[in-house]
N, C-alpha and C positions, 0 to 999 in steps of 0.2 A: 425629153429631159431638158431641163432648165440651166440655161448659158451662165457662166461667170458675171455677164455685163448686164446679165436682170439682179444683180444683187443692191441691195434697199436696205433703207433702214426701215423694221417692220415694227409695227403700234399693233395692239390686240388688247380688243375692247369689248368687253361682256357686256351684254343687257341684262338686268335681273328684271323689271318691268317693262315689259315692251309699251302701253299706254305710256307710261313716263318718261322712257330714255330715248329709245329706238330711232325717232323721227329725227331730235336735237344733234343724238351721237352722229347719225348719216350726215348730218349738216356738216359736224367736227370731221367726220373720214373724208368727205369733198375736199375739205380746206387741207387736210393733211396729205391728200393724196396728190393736190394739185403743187405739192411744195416737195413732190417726188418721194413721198412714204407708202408702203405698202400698208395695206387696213386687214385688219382680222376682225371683222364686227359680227356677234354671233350671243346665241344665250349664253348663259355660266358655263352650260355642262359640255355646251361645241365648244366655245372658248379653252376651257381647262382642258379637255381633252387634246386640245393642240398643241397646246403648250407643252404637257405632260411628255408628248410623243415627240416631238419633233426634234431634227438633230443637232440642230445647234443651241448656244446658250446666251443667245443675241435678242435686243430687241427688247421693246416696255410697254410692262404692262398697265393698260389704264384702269383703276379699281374704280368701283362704284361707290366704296366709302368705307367707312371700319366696320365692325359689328361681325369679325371673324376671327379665327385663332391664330397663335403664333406660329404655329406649325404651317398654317395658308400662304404665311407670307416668306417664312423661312425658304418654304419646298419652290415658293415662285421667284425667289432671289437668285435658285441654284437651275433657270432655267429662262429665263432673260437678263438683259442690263441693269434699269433699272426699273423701278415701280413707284407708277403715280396715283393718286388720289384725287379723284374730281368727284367732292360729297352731295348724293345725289337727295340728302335725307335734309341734312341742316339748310335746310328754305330759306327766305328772306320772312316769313311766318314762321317760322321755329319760336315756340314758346320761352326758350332758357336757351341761350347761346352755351353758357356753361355745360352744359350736358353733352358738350363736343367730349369733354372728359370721359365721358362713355363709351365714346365711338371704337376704340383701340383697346385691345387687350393688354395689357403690359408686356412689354416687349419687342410689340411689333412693330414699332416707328422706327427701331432703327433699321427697319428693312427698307424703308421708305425715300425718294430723293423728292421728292415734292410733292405737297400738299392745296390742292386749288379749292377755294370757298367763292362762294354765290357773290359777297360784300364786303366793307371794310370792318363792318362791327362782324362780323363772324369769325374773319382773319383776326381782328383786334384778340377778340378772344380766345380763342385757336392759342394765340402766342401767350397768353396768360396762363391758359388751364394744362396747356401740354409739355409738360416739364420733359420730357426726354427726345426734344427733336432741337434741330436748330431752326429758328425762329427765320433766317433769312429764304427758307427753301418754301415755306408757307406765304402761299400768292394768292389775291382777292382781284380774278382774272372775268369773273362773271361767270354767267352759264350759259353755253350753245342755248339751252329751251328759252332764253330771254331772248336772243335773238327770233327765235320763232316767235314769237308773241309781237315784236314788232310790225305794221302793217305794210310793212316793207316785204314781207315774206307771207302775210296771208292769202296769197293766189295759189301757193299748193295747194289748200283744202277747199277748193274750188269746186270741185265732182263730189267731195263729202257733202259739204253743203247743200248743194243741189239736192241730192240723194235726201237726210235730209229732210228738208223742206217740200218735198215730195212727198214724201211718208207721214211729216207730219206739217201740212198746211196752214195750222193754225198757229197767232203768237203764242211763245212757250216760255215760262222761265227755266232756266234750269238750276237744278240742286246738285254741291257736288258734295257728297258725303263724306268724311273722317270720323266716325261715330268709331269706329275700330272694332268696337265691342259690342256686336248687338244681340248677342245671348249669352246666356249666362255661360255658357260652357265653353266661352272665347274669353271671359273675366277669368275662369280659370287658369285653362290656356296660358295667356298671357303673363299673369300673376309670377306660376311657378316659371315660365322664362325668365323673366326681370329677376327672380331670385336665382336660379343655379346655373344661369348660362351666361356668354358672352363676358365683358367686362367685369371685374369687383366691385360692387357698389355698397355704398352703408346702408345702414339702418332707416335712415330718413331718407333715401332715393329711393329703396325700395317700396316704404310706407307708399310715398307719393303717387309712385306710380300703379299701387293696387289702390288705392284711392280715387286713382285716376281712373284708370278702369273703369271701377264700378260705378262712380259717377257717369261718367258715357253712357252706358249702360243702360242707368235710368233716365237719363237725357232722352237716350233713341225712342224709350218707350212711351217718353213726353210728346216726341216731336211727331209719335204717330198717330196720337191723339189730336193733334193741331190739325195734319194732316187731314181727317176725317171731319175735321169744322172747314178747312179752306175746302174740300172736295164738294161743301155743300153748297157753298156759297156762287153766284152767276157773275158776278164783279173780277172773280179770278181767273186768270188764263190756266191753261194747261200747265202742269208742272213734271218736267222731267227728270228724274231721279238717276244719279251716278254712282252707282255704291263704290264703296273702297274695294282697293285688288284682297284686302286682308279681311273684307268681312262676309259673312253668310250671305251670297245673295237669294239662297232660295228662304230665309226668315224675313228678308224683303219683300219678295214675292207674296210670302204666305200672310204677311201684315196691311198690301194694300190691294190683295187679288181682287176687294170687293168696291174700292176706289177709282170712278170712269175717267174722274181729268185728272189723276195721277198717273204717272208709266215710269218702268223702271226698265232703264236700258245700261248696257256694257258694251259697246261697239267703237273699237275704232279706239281713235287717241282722242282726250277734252278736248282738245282746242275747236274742230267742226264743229261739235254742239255747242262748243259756249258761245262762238261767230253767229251760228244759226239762231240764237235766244234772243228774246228781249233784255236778257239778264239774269244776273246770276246770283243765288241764294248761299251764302254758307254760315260758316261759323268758325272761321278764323282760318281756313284753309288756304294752300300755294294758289290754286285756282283764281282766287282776289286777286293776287298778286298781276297773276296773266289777263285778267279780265282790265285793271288799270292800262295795264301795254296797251291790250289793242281795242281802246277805248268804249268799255262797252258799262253800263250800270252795275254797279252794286251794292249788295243789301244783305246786311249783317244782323242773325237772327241772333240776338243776344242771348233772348231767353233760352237758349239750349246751350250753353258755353260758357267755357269759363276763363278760356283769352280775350278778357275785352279790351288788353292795352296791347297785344301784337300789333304789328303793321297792318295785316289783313282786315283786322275790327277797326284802328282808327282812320283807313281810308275810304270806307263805308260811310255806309247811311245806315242808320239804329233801327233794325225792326222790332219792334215791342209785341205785336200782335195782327190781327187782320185790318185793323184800321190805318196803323201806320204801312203794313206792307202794300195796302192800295195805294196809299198817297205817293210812295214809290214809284209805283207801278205806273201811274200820272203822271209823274215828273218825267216832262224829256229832256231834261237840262241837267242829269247828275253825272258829269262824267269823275270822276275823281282827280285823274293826270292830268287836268286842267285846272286844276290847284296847287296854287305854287305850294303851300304849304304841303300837300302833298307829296307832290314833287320833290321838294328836298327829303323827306323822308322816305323816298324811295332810296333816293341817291346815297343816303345813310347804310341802308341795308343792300342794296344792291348795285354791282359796278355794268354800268352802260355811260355810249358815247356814240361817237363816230364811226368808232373804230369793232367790229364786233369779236365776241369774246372769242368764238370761236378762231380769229386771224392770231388771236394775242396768244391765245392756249397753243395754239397750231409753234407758231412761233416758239415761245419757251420751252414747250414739252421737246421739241425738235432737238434741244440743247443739251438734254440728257443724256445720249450715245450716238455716238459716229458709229458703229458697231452695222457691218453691212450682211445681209445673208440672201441667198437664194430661197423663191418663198417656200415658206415653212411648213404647208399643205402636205408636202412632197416627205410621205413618212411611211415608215414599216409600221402598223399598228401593233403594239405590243401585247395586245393580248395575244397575238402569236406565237411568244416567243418568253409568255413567264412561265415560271419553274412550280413543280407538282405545290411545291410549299405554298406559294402565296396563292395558288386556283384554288386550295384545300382551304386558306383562309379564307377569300371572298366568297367560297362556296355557304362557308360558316356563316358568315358574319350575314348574307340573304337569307338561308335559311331561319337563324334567330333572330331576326325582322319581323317573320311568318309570327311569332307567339309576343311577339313587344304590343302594349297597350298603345297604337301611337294614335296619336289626334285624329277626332275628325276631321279637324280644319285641312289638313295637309293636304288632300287631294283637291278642292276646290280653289285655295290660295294656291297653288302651282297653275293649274287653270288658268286663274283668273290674273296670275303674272302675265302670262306670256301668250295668251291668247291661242291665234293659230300660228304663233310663230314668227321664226323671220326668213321670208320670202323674199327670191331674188329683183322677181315681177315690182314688188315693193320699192324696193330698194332703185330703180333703174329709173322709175317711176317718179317718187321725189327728187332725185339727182339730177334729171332733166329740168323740174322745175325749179329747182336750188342754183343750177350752174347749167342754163340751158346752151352757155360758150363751150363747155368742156364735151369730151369724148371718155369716159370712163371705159374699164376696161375691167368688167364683172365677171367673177364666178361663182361656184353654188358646189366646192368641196366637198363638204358634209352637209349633212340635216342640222337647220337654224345656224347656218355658218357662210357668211360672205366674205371673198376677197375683193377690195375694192382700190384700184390703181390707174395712172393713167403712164401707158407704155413710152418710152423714150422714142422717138425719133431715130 
């Protein structure tokens, strides 16, 4: 049983993509843990579950962004202090800042005590488009994953690397893919989302983004025509393929199964592979963003996109076709963060210093509850203990699951979120090389659920 004098103030922080969040957020639990917070770092479904259960009604929670119902935030109000927002979605490549207006259902901001954005024009905007929040609670603090990207921190993925560069010996670039939609039945998909779920959107938001869509679409099926002219070619190095967590990787598979210097991998988190490339291929994706930080080439394939004034396209170099992506490929002088011009238009979009986001975030989120509890782990599971009525509901509601048409996407996009998970081994592993000073003090409560703390003296 756990003492009076281990009570903390406790942070619980969900991953929804482990490739995306997982590594950044552990960097944030170090900082937060080292400033005497106890961490809940885990998927959605560990996270919520803890919360749900547990017996006090202390403690804040970190979301990963909007894009959920009122009722999510309402139930998580009535179950910690307060709830924050660090948006894991609005990049410093986000196409339409304005489309922050989408992130929230109506209603739910006022669940909310702070709002944390990537950069100043996202907060700018933020304060523009979101007419029911107070504007002073919305901070442009940066992101824990820009600290990673710094080369101050790339000795974690050290053994990735290696690894690797063992497997594959030869120079490689690599591709990180946001196509989204590379069949037709993810255009659909998609579609009917954007129209009946999530936020209220008009007529012209919605147009756009089934427009969007299906442009992708035939984008993907451009780009894999391109693909089968660079495969021919002996001038071009191997090309490694990143699909998105949201798209079909085996319509990937099945479009370059017959392509020897294409490979399509899903392992691990970007950042190993992009370090291990000669550089990096996209088309307006965050990835640009993180290949500037830690100084590596890149190369903007215009022809397949239609962001060619984001930040990501105007820190590039223009790829037009096979001839301009050699001369690329040639040049070893393109770093982009070595342009001042650049440079300030990083700074535009995204907040970095001396100081890293994660100390500043650590800091302010800290501000939100004095509210102390013994840790939260320590719970009766309630499915012990509900009543015939609501087992006879969720009995229901599984059951007619069984006959609902659902996507096919859903099984492989859950997949392809979270990989195998979040392991402690993990976790223990980057913290040493993050804060090889400290002594953390780990557990492994549930499946994909870490406690992470460092004990008082």
């Amino acid at each position: 049983m756990y003492k009076k004098n281990n009570e903390k103030l406790e942070i619980f922080i969900p991953i929804e993509i482990k490739p995306r969040e997982f590594v950044s957020q552990l960097l944030l639990s170090g900082e937060l843990a080292k400033n005497n917070i106890r961490v809940y770092l885990g998927s959605k479904k560990a996270i919520d579950k803890l919360v749900e259960n547990k017996k006090n009604n202390s403690g804040i929670y970190l979301y990963k962004g909007g894009g959920s119902t009122v009722n999510k935030f309402k139930n998580l109000s009535k179950k910690v202090s307060s709830i924050a927002v660090l948006d894991q979605e609005i990049s410093p490549a986000f196409r339409d800042y304005k489309q922050i207006k989408n992130r929230f259902v109506q209603g739910s901001l006022k669940f909310v005590s702070r709002l944390y954005y990537v950069g100043p024009e996202a907060k700018n905007t933020a304060v523009e488009v979101l007419k029911d929040i107070n504007p002073e609670i919305i901070k442009d603090l940066g992101w824990p994953r820009i600290d990673l990207w710094e080369p101050s921190l790339h000795h974690i993925w050290k053994n990735e690397i290696l690894k690797i560069k063992t497997k594959f010996p030869k120079p490689f670039l690599f591709f990180c893919s946001d196509f989204g939609c590379n069949t037709k039945d993810l255009v659909r998909i998609r579609s009917n989302w954007i129209q009946n779920k999530g936020a209220k959107k008009s007529y012209k938001d919605i147009k756009w983004h089934k427009d969007f869509y299906q442009k992708n679409y035939l984008r993907f099926s451009k780009f894999i025509n391109f693909l089968k002219e660079l495969n021919k070619d002996p001038d071009v190095p191997e090309i490694i393929i990143r699909p998105h967590p949201s798209e079909d990787h085996s319509e990937w598979e099945r479009k370059i199964k017959n392509l020897k210097n294409i490979n399509l991998i899903y392992e691990g988190d970007v950042s190993p592979w992009l370090l291990a490339s000669e550089g990096l291929l996209h088309r307006g994706c965050t990835t640009a963003i993180e290949a500037a930080f830690s100084r590596k080439k890149i190369g903007f394939l215009s022809s397949f996109s239609s962001d060619h004034d984001n930040v990501s396209a105007l820190i590039s170099t223009k790829i037009e076709d096979d001839l301009t992506l050699k001369a690329w490929i040639n040049d070893d002088n393109n770093y982009p963060i070595n342009n001042k011009e650049n440079l300030n238009l990083l700074k535009k979009h995204t907040t970095f210093n001396s100081v890293r986001a994660v100390t500043r975030i650590s800091k302010d989120i800290s501000t939100l509850s004095k509210d102390k509890a013994t840790p939260s782990h320590i719970y009766e599971d309630k499915l012990k203990s509900r009543n015939f009525f609501k087992v006879k509901k969720e009995i229901f509601k599984k059951f007619s699951n069984l006959f609902k048409n659902k996507s096919y996407s859903s099984n492989f996009i859950k997949k392809n979120k979270m990989q195998d998970g979040i392991k402690i081994s993990d976790c223990k592993t980057y913290l040493s090389l993050m804060y090889p000073d400290q002594n953390f003090n780990l557990e492994n409560p549930n499946t994909d659920l870490i406690k992470i703390e460092i004990h008082n003296n």
